[in-house]
VOGU-3710 file (C-alpha; in Angstrom, 3 decimals, decimal comma):
1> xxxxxxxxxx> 83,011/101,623/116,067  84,011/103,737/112,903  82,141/102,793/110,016  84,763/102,905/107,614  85,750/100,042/106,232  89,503/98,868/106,736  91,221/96,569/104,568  94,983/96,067/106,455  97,105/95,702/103,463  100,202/94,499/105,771
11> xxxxxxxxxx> 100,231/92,202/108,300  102,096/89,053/109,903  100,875/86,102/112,171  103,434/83,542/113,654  103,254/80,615/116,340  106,437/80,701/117,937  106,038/77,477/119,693  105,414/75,613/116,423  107,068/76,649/114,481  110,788/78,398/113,310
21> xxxxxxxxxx> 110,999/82,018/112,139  115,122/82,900/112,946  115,077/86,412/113,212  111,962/85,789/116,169  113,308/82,675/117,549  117,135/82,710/117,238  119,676/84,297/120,094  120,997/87,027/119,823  118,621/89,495/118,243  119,171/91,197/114,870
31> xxxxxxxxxx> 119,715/94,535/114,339  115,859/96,212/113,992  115,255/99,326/112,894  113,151/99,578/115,842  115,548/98,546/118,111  114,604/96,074/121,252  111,758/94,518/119,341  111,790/91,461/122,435  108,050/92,558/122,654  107,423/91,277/119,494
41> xxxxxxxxxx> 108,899/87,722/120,416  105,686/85,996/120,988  102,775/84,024/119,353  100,772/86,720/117,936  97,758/84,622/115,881  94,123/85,920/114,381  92,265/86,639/118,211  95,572/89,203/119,229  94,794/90,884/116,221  91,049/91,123/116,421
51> xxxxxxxxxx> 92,079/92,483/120,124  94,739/95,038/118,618  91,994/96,327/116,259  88,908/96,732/118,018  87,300/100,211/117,557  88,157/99,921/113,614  86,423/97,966/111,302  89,051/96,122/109,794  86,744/93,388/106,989  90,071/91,801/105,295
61> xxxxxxxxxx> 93,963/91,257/105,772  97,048/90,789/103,581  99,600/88,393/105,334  103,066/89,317/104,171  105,591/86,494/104,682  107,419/86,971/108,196  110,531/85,361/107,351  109,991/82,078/108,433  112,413/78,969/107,911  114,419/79,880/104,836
71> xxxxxxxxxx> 114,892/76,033/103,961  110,720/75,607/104,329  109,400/78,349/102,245  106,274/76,204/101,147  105,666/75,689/105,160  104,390/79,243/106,167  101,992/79,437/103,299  100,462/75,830/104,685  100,416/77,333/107,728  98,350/79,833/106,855
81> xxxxxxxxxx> 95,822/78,292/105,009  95,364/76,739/108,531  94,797/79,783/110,316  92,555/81,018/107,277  90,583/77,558/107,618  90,377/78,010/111,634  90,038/81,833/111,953  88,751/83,280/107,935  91,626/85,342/108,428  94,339/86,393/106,761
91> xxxxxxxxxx> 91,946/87,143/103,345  95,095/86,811/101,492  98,817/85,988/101,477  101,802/86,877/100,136  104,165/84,162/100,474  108,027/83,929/100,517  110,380/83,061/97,317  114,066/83,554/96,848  114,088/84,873/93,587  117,718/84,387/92,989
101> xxxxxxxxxx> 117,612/80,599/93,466  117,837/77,497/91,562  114,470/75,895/92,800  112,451/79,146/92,196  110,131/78,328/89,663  109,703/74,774/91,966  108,517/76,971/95,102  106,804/79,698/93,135  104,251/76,728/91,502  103,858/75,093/95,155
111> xxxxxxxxxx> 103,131/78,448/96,253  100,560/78,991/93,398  98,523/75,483/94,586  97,020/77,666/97,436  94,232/79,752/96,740  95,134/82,150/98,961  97,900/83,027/97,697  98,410/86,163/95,615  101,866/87,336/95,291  105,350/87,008/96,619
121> xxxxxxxxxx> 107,829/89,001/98,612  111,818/88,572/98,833  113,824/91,432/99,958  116,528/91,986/97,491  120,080/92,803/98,529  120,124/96,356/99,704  123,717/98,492/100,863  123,169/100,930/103,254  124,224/103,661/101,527  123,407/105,390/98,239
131> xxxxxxxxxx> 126,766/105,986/97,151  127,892/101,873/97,614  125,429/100,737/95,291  126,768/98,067/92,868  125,198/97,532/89,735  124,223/93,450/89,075  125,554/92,221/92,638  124,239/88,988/93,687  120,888/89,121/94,923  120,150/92,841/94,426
141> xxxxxxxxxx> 117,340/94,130/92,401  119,592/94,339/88,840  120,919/90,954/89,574  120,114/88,958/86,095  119,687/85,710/88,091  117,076/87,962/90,392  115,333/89,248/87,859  115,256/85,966/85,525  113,129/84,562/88,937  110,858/87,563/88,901
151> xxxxxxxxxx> 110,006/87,307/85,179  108,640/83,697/86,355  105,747/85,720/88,455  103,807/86,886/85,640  103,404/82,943/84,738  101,266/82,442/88,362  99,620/85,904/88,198  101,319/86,987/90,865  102,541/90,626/92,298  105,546/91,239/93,989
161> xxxxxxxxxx> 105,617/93,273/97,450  109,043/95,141/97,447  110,663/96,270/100,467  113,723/98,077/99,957  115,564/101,186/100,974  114,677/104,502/99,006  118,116/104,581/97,177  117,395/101,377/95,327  113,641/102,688/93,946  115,632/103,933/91,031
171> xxxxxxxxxx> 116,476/100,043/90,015  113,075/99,136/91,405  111,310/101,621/88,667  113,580/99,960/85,748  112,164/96,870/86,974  108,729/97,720/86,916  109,216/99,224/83,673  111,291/95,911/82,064  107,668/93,929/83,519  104,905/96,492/83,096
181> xxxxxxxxxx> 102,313/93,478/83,223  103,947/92,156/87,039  102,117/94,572/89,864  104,895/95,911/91,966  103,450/96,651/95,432  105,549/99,308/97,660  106,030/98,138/100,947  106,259/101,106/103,870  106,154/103,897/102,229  109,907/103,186/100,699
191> xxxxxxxxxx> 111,338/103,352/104,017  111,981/107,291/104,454  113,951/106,633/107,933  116,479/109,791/107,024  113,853/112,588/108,275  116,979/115,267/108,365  115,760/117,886/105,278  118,166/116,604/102,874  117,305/112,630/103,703  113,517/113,369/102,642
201> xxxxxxxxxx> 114,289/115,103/99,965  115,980/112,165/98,424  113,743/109,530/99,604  110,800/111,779/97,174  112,757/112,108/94,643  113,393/108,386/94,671  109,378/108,184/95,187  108,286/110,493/91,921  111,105/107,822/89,945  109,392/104,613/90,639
211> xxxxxxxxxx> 105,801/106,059/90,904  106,182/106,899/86,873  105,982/103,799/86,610  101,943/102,464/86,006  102,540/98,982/87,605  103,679/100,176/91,097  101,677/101,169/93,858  102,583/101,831/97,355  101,598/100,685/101,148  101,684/103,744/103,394
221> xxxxxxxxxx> 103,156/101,909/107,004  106,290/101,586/108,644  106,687/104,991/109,618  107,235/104,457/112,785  110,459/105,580/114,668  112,736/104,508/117,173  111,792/107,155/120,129  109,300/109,390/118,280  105,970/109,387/118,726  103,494/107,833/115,840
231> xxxxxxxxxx> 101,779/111,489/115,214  100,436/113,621/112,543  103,267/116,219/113,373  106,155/113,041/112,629  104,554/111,685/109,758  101,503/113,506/108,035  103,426/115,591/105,474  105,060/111,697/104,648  101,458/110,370/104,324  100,378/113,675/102,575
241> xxxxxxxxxx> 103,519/113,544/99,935  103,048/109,507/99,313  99,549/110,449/98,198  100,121/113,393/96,057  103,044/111,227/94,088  101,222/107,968/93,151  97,536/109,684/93,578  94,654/108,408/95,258  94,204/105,095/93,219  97,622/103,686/94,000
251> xxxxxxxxxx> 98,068/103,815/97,736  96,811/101,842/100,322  96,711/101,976/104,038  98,320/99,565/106,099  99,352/98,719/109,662  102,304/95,925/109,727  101,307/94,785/112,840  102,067/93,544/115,047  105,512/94,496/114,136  104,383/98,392/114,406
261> xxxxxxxxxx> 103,220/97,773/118,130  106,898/98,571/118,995  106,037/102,237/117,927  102,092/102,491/118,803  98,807/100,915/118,791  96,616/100,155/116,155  94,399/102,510/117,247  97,002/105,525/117,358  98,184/104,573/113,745  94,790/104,171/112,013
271> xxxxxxxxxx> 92,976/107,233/113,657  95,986/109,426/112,830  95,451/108,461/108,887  92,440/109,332/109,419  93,510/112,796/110,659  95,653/113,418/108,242  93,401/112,885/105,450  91,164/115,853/107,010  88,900/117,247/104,182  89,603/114,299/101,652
281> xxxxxxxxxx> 86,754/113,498/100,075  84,955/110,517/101,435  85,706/108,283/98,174  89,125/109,137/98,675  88,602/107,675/102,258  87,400/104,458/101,300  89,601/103,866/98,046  92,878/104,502/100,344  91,386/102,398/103,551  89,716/100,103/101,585
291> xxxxxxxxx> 88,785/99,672/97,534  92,575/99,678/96,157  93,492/96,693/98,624  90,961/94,677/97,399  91,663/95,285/93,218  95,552/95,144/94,081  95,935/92,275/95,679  92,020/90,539/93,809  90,538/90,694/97,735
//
């Protein structure tokens, strides 16, 4: 086993004969970025993982919300503390809140009543297209009534793990600058899915806006595409440019599994990091596998 010590700063569990997650559950599929994610559609729980990993030495997890029953948000997080209490794993959570809701500051203070607990995610309305973004609309990023529930995080000591298409990191680094004391937390490497020349050159751009920004930092997953292989050749000068825009201290490795197992296996992801970090020193190693996961999310 490789000695280095992993920290997976993005991962999900779900029991699919318990309980209700829609987009895993419900007929017909959604549209996935992946496309036929049907492989996905099953219990995947603490052992799968510890299967999916072996050869790595993976010594903590952060459970990101998987979208479970939008009218329960309270239930995944009790859940987990389950799993935690049965398995010691995930070593942290970060649980669901609509932000944009009446009965936010309700949810976010059950949410804070678990000590595992230690941020919260909510996708914010995204268009799929630059050029049809609308300033303020309901449930986007600028939304007042969105942002009103995110200035209630800092009152829990909670971060908030943003996933969002590149185009909307320009909103997402006046948001980290209107709540420098909130830790924003970059989820998959903001989504570059345009690889064309021009479609990477705006997704860095968009990166070097919201990395100015002292209170973000960034997971490096989700790079997976539909029909590509996960390689150094696909995705190393990604990895490579993530690194050299929010340096060494901000980034953290990560493998959203087992949603990623659509693209490759653990062990293809994490030893092609690995790879592409060549010659990094071997502090570097450990604060970008390891050490920033743990004083991000207080591992």
């Amino acid at each position: 086993m490789d000695s280095l010590k992993i920290v997976d700063a993005h991962q999900h569990f779900w029991d699919l004969e318990h309980n209700y997650y829609p987009w895993l559950c419900d007929e017909p599929p959604i549209p996935f970025r992946y496309g036929d994610y049907s492989a996905i559609r099953k219990t995947y729980l603490p052992h799968d993982y510890v299967r999916d990993t072996a050869g790595h030495q993976v010594v903590k997890t952060v459970h990101v919300e998987a979208e479970w029953n939008p009218a329960d948000p309270i239930g995944e997080t009790r859940w987990l503390q389950q799993i935690v209490s049965q398995y010691g794993l995930p070593s942290a959570v970060i649980a669901s809140a609509r932000l944009d809701q009446q009965n936010v500051e309700q949810v976010l203070a059950a949410h804070a009543a678990f000590p595992i607990v230690r941020g919260i995610r909510h996708k914010p309305r995204a268009v799929a297209h630059p050029d049809t973004i609308e300033a303020g609309a309901p449930g986007s990023l600028s939304d007042p009534n969105w942002r009103a529930g995110f200035a209630l995080l800092a009152r829990h000591g909670f971060s908030f793990d943003l996933q969002t298409p590149y185009w909307h990191l320009y909103e997402a680094a006046e948001l980290a600058s209107e709540f420098p004391d909130t830790q924003i937390i970059l989820n998959h490497t903001g989504l570059p899915s345009d690889r064309s020349r021009k479609g990477l050159a705006a997704w860095h751009q968009a990166m070097k806006a919201v990395a100015k920004q002292p209170n973000v930092a960034v997971k490096i997953s989700g790079l997976g595409r539909r029909g590509q292989p996960w390689s150094i050749a696909e995705n190393g000068q990604i990895v490579l440019d993530t690194i050299e825009t929010f340096g060494v201290d901000r980034c953290m490795f990560a493998s959203n599994f087992p949603v990623d197992k659509i693209v490759a296996d653990f062990d293809t992801i994490f030893t092609t990091f690995k790879k592409v970090l060549g010659d990094f020193p071997t502090t570097d190693h450990e604060y970008l596998f390891h050490n920033n996961a743990v004083r991000i999310y207080r591992l």
